[in-house]
TORLO-878983 format. One line per 2 residues: number of its first residue (from 1); their letters; for each residue x, y, z of N, C-alpha, C. Coordinates in nm, 3 decimals, m for minus. Example, Ala and Ser with C-alpha at 12.3 -4.5 7.8 and 13.67 -1.06 7.14 Angstrom:
<nodes>
1) as) 1.319,m0.569,0.780,1.230,m0.450,0.780,1.320,m0.330,0.780  1.285,m0.225,0.708,1.367,m0.106,0.714,1.290,0.003,0.787 .
</nodes>
This chain:
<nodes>
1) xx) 9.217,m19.313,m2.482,9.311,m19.216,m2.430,9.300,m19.212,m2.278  9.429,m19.235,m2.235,9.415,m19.151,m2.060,9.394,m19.068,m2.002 .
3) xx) 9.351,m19.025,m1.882,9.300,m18.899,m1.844,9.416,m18.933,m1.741  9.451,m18.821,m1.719,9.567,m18.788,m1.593,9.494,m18.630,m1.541 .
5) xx) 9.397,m18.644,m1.427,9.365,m18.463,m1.379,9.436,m18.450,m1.235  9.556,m18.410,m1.275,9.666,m18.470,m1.176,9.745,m18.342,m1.143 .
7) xx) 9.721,m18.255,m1.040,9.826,m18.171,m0.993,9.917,m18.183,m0.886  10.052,m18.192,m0.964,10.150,m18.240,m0.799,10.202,m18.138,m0.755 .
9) xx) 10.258,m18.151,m0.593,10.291,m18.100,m0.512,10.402,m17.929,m0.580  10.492,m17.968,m0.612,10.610,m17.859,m0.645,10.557,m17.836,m0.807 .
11) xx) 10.632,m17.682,m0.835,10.605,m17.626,m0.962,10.691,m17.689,m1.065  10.785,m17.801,m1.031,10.881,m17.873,m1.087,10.826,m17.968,m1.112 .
13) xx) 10.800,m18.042,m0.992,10.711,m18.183,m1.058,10.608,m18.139,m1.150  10.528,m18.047,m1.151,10.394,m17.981,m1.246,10.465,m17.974,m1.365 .
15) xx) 10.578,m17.928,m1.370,10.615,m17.925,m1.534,10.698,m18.034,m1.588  10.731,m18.083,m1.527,10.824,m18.214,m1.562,10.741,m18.346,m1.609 .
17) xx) 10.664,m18.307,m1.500,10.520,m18.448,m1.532,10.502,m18.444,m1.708  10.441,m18.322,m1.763,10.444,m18.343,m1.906,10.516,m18.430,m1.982 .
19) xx) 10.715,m18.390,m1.992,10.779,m18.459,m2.054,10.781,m18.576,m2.011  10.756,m18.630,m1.891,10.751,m18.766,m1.871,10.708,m18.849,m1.919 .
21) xx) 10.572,m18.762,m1.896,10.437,m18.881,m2.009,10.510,m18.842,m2.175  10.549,m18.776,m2.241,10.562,m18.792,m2.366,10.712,m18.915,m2.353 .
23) xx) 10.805,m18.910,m2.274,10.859,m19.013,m2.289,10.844,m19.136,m2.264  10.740,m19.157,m2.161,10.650,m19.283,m2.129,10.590,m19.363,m2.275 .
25) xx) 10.541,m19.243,m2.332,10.442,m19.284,m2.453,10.548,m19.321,m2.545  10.665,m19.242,m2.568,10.766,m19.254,m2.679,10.835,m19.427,m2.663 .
27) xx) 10.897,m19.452,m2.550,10.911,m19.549,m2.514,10.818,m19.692,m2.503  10.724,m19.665,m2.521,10.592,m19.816,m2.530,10.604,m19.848,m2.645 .
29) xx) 10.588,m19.967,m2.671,10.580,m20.049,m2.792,10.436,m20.050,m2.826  10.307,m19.995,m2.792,10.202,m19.989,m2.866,10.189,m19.840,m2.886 .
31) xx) 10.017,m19.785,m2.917,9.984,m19.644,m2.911,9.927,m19.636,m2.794  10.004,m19.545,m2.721,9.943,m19.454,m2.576,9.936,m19.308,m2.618 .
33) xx) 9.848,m19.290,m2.554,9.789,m19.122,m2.549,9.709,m19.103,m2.433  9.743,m18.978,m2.434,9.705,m18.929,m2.283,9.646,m18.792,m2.287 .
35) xx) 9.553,m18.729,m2.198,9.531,m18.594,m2.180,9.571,m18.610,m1.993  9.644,m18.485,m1.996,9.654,m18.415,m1.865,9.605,m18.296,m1.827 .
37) xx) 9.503,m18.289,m1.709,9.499,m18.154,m1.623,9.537,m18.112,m1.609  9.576,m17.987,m1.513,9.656,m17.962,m1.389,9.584,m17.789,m1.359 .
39) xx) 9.594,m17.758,m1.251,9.641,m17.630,m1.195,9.714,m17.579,m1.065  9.813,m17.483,m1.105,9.865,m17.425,m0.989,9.860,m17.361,m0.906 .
41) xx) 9.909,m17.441,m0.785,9.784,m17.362,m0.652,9.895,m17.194,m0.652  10.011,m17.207,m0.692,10.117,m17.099,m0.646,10.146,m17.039,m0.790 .
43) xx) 10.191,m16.882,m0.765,10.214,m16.826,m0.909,10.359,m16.896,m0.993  10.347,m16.928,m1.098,10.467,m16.976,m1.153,10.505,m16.932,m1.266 .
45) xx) 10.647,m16.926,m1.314,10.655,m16.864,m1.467,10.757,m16.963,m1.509  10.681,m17.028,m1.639,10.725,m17.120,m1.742,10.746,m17.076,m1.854 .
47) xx) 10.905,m17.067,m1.887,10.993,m16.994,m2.045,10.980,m17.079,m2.104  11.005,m17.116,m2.283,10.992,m17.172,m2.355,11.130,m17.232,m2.370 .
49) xx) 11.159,m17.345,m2.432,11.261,m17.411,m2.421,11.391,m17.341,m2.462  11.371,m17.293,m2.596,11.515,m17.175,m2.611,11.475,m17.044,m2.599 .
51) xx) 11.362,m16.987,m2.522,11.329,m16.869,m2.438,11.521,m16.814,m2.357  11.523,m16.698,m2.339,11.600,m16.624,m2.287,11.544,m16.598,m2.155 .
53) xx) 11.531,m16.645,m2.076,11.480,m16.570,m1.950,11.488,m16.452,m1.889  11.568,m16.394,m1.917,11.605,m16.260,m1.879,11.574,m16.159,m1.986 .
55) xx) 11.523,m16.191,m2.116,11.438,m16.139,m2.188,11.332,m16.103,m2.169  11.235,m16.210,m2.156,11.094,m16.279,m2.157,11.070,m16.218,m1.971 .
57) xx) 11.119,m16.172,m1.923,11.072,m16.221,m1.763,11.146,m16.149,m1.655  11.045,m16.020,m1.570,11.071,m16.005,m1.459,11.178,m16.055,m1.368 .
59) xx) 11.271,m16.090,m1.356,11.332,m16.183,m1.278,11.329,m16.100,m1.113  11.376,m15.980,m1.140,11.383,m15.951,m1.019,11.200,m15.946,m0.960 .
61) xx) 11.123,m15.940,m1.002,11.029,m15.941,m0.929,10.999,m16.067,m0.903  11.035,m16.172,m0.997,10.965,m16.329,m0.956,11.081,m16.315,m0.824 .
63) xx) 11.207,m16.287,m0.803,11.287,m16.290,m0.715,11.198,m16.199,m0.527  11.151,m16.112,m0.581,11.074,m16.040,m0.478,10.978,m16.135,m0.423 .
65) xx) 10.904,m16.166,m0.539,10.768,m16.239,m0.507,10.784,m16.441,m0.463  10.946,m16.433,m0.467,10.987,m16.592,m0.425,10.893,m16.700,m0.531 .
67) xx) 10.871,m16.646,m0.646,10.802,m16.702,m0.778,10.923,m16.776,m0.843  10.870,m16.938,m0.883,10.975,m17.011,m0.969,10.962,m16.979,m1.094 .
69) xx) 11.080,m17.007,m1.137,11.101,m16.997,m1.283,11.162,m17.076,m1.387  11.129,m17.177,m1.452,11.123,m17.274,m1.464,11.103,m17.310,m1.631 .
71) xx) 11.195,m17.393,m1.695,11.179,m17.405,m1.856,11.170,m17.556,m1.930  11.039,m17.495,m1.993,10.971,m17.677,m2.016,11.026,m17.690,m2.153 .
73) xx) 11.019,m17.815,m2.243,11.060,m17.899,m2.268,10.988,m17.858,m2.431  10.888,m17.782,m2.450,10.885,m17.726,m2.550,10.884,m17.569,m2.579 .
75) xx) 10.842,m17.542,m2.712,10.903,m17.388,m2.738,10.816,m17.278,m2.693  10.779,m17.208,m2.761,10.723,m17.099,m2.767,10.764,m16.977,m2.640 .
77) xx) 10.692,m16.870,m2.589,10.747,m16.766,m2.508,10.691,m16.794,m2.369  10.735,m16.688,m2.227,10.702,m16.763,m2.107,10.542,m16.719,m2.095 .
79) xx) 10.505,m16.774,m1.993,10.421,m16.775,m1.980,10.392,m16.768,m1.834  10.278,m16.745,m1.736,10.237,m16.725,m1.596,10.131,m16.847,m1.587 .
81) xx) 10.172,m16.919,m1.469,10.033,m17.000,m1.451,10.079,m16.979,m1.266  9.926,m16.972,m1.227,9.842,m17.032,m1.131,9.670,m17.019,m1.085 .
83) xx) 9.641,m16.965,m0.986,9.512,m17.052,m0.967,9.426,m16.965,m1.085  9.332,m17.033,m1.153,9.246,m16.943,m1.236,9.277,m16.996,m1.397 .
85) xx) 9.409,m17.032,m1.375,9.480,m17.092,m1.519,9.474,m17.216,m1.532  9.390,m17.301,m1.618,9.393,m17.448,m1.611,9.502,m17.519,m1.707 .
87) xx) 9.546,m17.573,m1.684,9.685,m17.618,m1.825,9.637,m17.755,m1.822  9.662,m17.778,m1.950,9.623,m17.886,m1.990,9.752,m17.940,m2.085 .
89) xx) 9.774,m18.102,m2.135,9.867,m18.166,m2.215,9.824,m18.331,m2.248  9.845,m18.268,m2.377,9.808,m18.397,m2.490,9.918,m18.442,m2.519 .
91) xx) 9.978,m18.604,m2.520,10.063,m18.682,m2.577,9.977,m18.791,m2.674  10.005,m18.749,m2.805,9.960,m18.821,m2.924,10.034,m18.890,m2.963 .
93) xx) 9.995,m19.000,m3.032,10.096,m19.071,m3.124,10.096,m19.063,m3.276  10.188,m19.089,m3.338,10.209,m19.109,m3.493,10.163,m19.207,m3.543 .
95) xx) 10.137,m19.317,m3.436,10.111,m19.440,m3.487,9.981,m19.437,m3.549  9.836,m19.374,m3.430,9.769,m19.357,m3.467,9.755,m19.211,m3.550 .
97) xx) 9.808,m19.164,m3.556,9.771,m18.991,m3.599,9.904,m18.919,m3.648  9.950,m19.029,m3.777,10.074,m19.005,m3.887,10.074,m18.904,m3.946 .
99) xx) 9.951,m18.855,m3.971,9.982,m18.678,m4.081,10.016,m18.536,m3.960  10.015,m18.591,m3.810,10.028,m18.534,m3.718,10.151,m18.486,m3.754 .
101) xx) 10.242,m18.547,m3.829,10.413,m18.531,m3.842,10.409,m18.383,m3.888  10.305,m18.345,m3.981,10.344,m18.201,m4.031,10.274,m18.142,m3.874 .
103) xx) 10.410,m18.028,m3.847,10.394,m17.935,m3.783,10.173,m17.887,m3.772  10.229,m17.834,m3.913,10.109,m17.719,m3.954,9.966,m17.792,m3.902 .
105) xx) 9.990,m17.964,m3.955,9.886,m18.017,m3.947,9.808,m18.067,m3.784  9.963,m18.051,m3.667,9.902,m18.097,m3.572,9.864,m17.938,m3.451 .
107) xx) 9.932,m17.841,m3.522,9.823,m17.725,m3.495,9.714,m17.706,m3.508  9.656,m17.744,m3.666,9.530,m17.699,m3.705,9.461,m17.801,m3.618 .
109) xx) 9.500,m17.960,m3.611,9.431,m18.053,m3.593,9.376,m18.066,m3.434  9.476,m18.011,m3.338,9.482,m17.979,m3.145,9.348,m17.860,m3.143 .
111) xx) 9.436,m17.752,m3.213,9.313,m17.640,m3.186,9.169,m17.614,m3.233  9.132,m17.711,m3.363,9.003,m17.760,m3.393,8.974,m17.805,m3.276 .
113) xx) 9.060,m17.902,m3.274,8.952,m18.017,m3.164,8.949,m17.895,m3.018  9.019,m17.790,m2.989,8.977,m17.762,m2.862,8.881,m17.640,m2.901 .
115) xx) 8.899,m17.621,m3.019,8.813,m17.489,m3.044,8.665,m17.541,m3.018  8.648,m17.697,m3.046,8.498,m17.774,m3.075,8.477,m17.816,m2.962 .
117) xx) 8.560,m17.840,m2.804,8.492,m17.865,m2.705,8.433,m17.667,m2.661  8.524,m17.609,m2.684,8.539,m17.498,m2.592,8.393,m17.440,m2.650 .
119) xx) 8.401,m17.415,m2.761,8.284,m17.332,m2.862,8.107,m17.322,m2.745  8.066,m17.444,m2.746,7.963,m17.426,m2.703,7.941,m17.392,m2.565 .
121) xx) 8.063,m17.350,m2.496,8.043,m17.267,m2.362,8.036,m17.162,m2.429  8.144,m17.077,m2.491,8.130,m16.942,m2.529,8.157,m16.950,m2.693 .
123) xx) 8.036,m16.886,m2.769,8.055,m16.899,m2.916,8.114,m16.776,m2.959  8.218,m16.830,m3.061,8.240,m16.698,m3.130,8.455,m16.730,m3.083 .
125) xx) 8.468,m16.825,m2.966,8.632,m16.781,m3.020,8.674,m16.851,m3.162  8.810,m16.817,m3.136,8.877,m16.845,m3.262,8.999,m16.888,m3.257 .
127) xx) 9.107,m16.947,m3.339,9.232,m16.970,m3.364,9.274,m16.870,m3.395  9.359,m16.781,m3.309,9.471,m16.673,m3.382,9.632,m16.742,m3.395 .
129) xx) 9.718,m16.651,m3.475,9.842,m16.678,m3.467,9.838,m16.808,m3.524  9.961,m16.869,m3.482,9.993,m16.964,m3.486,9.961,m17.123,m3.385 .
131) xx) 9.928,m17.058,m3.268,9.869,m17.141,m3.184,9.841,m17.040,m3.052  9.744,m16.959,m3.083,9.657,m16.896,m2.978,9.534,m16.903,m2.982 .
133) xx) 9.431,m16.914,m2.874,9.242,m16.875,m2.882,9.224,m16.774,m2.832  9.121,m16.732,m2.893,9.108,m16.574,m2.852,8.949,m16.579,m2.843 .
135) xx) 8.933,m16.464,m2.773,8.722,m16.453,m2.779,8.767,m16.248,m2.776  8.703,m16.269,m2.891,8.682,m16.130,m2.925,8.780,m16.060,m2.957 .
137) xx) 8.916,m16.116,m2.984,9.117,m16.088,m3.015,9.102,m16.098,m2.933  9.096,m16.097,m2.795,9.166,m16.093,m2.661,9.225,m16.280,m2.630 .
139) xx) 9.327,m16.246,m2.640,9.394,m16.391,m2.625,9.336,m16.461,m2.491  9.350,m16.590,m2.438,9.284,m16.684,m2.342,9.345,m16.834,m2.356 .
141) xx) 9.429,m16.831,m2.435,9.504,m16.989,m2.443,9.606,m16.977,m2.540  9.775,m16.991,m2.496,9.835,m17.044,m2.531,9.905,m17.161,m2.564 .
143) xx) 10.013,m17.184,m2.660,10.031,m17.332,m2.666,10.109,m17.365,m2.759  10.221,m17.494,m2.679,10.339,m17.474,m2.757,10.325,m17.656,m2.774 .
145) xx) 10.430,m17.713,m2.862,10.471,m17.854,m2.891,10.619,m17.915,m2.918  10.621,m18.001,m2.867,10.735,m18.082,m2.843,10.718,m18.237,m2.926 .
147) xx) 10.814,m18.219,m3.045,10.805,m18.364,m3.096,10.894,m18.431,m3.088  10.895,m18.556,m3.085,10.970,m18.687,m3.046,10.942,m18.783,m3.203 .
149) xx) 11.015,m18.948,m3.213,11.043,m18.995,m3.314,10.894,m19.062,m3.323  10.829,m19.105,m3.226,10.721,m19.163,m3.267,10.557,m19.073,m3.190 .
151) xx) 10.574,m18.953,m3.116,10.486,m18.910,m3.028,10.508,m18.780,m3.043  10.395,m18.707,m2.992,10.414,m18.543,m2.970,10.362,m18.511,m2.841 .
153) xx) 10.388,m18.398,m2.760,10.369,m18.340,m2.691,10.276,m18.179,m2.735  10.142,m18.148,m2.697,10.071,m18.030,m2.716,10.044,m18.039,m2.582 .
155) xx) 10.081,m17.906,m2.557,10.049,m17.854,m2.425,10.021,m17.712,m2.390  9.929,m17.701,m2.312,9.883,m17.485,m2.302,9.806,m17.438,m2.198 .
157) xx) 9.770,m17.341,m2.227,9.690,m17.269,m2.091,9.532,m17.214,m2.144  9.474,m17.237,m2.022,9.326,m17.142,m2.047,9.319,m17.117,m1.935 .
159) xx) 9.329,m16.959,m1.929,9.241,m16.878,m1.860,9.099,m16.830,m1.807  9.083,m16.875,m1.727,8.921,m16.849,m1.683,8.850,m16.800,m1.596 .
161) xx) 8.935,m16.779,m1.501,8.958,m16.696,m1.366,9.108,m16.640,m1.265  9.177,m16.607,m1.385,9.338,m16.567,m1.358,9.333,m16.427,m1.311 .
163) xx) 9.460,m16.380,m1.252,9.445,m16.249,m1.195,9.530,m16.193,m1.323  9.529,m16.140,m1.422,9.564,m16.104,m1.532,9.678,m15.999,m1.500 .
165) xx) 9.675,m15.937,m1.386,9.786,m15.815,m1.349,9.886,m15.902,m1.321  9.881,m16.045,m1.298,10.064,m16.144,m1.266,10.164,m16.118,m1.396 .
167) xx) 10.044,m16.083,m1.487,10.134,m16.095,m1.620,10.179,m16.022,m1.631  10.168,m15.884,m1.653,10.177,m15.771,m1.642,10.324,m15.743,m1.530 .
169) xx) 10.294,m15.801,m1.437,10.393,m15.757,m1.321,10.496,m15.864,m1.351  10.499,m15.981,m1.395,10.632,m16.083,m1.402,10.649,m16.106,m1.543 .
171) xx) 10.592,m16.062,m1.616,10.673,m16.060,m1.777,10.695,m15.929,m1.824  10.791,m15.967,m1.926,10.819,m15.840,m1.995,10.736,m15.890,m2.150 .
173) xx) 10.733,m15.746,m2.249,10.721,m15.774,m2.350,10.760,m15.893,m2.442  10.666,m15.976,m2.512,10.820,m16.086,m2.568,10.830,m16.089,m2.714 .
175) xx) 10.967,m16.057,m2.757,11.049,m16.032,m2.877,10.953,m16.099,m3.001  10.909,m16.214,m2.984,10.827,m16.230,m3.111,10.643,m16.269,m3.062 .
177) xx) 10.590,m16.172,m3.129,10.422,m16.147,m3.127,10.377,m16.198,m3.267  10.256,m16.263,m3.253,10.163,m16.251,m3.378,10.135,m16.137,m3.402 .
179) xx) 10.106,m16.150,m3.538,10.061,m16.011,m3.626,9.872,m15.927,m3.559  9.810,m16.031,m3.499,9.671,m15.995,m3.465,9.705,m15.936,m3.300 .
181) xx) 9.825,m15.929,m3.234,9.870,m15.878,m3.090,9.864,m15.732,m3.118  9.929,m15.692,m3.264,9.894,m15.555,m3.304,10.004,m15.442,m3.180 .
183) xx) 10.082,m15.535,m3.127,10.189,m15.394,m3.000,10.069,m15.393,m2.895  9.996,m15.465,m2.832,9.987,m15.426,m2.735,9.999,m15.448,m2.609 .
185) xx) 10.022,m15.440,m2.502,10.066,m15.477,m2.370,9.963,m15.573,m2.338  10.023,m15.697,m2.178,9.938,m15.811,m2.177,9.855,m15.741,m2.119 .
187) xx) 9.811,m15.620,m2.042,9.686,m15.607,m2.027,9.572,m15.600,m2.110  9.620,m15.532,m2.249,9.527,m15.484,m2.334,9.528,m15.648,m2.424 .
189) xx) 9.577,m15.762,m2.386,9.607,m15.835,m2.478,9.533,m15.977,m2.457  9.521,m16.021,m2.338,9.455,m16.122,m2.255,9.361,m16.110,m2.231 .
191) xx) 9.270,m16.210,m2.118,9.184,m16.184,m2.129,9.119,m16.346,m2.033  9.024,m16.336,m1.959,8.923,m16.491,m1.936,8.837,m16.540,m1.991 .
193) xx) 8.844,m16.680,m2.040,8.659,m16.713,m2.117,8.614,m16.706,m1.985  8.526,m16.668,m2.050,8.397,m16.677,m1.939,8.324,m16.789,m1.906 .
195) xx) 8.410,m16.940,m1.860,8.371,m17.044,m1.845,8.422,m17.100,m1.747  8.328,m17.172,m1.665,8.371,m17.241,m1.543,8.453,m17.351,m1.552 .
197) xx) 8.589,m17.398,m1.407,8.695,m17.481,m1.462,8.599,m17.618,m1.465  8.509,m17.680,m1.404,8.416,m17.767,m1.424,8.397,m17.774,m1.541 .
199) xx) 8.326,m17.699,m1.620,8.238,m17.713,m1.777,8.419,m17.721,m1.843  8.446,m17.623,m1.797,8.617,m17.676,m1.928,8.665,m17.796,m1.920 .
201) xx) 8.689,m17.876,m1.803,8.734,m17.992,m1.786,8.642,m18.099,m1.847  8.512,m18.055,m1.769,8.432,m18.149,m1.870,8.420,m18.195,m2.028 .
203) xx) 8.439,m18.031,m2.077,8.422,m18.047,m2.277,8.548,m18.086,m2.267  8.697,m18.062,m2.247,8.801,m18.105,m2.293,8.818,m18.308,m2.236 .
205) xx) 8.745,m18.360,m2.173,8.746,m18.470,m2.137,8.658,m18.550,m2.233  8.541,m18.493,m2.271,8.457,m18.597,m2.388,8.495,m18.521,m2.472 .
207) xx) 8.547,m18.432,m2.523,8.611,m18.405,m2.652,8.740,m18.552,m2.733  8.812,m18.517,m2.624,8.905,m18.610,m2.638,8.909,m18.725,m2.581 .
209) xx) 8.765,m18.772,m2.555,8.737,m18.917,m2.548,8.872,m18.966,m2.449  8.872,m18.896,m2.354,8.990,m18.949,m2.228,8.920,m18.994,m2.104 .
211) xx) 8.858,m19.144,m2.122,8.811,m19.204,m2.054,8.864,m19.320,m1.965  8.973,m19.383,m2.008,9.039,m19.456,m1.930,9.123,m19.369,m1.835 .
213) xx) 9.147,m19.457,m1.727,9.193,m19.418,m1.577,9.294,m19.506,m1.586  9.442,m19.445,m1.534,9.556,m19.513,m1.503,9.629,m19.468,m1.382 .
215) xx) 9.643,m19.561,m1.286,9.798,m19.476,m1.210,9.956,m19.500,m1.252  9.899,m19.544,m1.345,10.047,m19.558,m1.459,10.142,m19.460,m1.494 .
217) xx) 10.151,m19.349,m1.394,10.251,m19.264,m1.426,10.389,m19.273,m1.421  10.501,m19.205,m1.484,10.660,m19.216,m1.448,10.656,m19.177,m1.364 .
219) xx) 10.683,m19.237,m1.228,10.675,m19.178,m1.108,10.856,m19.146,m1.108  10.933,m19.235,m1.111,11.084,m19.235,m1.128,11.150,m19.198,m1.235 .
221) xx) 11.088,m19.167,m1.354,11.117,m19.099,m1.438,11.087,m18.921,m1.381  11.007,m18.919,m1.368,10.942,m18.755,m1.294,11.038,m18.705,m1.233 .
223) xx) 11.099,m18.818,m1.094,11.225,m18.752,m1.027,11.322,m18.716,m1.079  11.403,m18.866,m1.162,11.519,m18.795,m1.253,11.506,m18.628,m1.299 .
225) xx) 11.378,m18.625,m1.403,11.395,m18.492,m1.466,11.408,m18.360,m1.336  11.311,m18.357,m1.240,11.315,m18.263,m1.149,11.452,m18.271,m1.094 .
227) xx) 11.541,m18.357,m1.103,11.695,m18.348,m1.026,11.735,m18.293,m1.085  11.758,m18.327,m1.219,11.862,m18.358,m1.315,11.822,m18.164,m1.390 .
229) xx) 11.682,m18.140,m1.415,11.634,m18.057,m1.492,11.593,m17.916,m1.383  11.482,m17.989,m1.410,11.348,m17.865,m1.333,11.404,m17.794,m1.223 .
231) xx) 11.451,m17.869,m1.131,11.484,m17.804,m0.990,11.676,m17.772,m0.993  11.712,m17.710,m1.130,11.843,m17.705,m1.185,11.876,m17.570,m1.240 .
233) xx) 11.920,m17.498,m1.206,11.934,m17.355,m1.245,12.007,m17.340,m1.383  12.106,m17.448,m1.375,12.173,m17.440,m1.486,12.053,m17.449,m1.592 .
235) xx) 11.967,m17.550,m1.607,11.864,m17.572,m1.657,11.769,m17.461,m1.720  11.729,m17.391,m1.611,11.612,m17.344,m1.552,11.686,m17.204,m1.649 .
237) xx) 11.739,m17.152,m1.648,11.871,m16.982,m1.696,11.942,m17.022,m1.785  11.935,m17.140,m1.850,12.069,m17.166,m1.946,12.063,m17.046,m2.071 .
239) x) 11.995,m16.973,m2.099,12.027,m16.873,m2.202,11.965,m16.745,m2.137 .
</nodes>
C-alpha cells in the first residue's frame, strides 16, 4: 500500500486530492491502494455529498469567519477540520478485498483495523453508530465512503488536539444522529483522544502496512476537479 502524508496548499486541493486517488486507483489495470494523511493548517467545513448545506452549517458565520465550505465526494454529514484534526483516506480495492463490496462489511472491516492501531494508545474506545469512534461515548472520529466499480474510498477524522468550540460555532445540529448521540449538542458530544499526531500517524501507518513511497499522484487530475468541482459554488451549495 502507498503512503501519501501529503497536505496541499488550498482547502480544495485537500479535498479533491481524495477523489483523485480513488480515481487513479479505479482507473489502473492492477491493485493500487493507498493511505493518505493530511491536516489543515486553516478552519474548514466539509458537507457530505447530498448534505444540504444550509442545513448542516453556519453559513453566515463560516461567511464572517472567511471559512470554506466545501462538498466531498462521499456521504455522510458536515464536518469541521483544521489544526488538531488529522484526516486520513484509504483507497482499497475489490480486487484484493472482494467481500469489501458489502457496505456493512467494509465498515466493520476499516474500523477494526483502525480501532486495532488506535487501541493501544488509549484502551477502551469503541465503534459507535454506524461509522463513528468514541472513548468513553464521546465521539473522536468520523467517517464516510465512496464506492466506485472496482475501488472504494474510506475516509475520516480524528481529533486529538482540535478546538472543539469550531463546531459548535460553524455547525448546526444535523438532521440524522446515531441512536448512542442520545440529543446532545457537539459540545456535550465530541471530544479528543488523548494521543499525540506522531503516535497516530505512526499506528495508522504499520497498521496498514503503508510502506511504499510514491510521487505518483494525479497531479492534473487534482486540477480538473478543483476547477471543475471544489473551487465551484455551484458545486460546493448545490442543495
Amino acid at each position: 500500500m502507498f503512503l501519501f502524508d501529503l497536505t496541499l496548499e488550498t482547502s480544495a486541493e485537500n479535498v479533491a486530492l481524495d477523489e483523485a486517488l480513488l480515481e487513479q486507483a479505479e482507473a489502473s489495470d492492477e491493485t493500487w491502494e493507498c493511505l493518505r494523511l493530511w491536516e489543515s493548517a486553516r478552519p474548514m467545513v466539509v458537507v457530505g455529498r447530498s448534505s444540504q448545506a444550509s442545513v448542516e452549517v453556519d453559513l453566515d458565520a463560516c461567511r464572517r469567519r472567511e471559512i470554506a465550505v466545501l462538498r466531498r465526494a462521499s456521504g455522510g454529514a458536515a464536518i469541521v477540520a483544521a489544526r488538531g484534526c488529522l484526516m486520513y483516506a484509504l483507497v482499497l480495492s475489490y480486487r484484493a478485498r472482494p467481500e469489501l463490496r458489502s457496505l456493512d462489511a467494509a465498515h466493520r472491516f476499516v474500523l477494526e483495523s483502525m480501532l486495532a492501531a488506535l487501541r493501544p494508545l488509549v484502551p477502551g474506545i469503541a465503534r459507535r453508530g454506524t461509522s463513528d469512534l468514541a472513548v468513553d461515548e464521546l465521539k473522536f472520529s468520523g467517517n464516510s465512503v465512496r464506492c466506485k466499480r472496482n475501488t472504494l474510498l474510506y475516509h475520516g477524522t480524528i481529533l486529538y488536539d482540535f478546538d472543539l468550540s469550531l463546531i459548535d460555532e460553524l455547525l448546526r445540529m444535523p438532521p440524522r444522529q446515531p441512536d448512542y448521540r442520545q440529543g446532545r449538542t457537539h459540545a456535550a458530544f465530541v471530544t479528543n483522544l488523548p494521543a499525540s499526531s506522531a503516535a497516530i500517524r505512526e499506528a495508522l501507518v504499520a497498521t496498514w502496512q503503508a510502506e511504499a513511497t510514491t510521487t505518483d499522484w494525479p497531479r492534473e487530475r487534482l486540477r480538473e476537479l478543483v476547477e471543475r468541482r471544489y473551487s465551484n459554488d455551484e458545486w460546493n451549495f448545490q442543495r
